[in-house]
N, C-alpha and C positions, 0 to 999 in steps of 0.2 A: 504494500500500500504506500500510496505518495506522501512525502511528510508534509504537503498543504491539506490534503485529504483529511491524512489525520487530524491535525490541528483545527481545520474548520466542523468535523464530526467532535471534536472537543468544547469548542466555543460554543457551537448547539448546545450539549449536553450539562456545560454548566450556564448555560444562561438560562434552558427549562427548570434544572434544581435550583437557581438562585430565585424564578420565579416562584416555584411550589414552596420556598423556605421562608423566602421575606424576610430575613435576618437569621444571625448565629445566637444563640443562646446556649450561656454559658454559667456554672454555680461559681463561689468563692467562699471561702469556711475563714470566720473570724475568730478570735478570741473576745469575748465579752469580757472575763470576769476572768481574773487570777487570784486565787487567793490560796497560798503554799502550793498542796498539791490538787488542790478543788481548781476545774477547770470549767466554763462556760460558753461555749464556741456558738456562735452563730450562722448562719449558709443564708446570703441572699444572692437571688439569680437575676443575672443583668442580660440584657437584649443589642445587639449591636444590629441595629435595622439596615435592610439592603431594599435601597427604593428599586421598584418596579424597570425603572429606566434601565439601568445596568444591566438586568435580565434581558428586557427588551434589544438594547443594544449589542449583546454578546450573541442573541439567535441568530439578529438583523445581518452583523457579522459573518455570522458563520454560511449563513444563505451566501451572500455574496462570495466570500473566499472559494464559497464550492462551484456556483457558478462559474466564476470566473475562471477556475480550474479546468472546467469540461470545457472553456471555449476556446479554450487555447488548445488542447488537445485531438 
């Protein structure tokens, strides 16, 4: 397989999961409370949002790179 091929079948494939995911969501464990050996951890989970465009633009991409691929060929 051609390595634009592949590359544009890649750019597809995460611009579809970037669309289905709409961000990374990820935990972090704190410590609250110390006290000797009494411990108190806390876990809040943060969002790192992936607007729609990026998806968009990574498919839009990958369409063309393959196009463009087959017409030169």
């Amino acid at each position: 397989m051609k390595p634009l091929v592949l590359l544009a079948i890649l750019l597809i494939a995460s611009g579809f999961v970037s669309l289905a995911y709409q961000g990374i969501h990820y935990t972090t464990q704190e410590k609250a409370i110390v006290i000797g050996p009494l411990q108190v951890s806390t876990e809040e989970s943060h969002t790192i949002p992936l607007p729609p465009l990026i998806g968009i633009v990574l498919v839009i991409g990958g369409i063309i790179l393959l196009v463009t691929n087959y017409k030169r060929a």
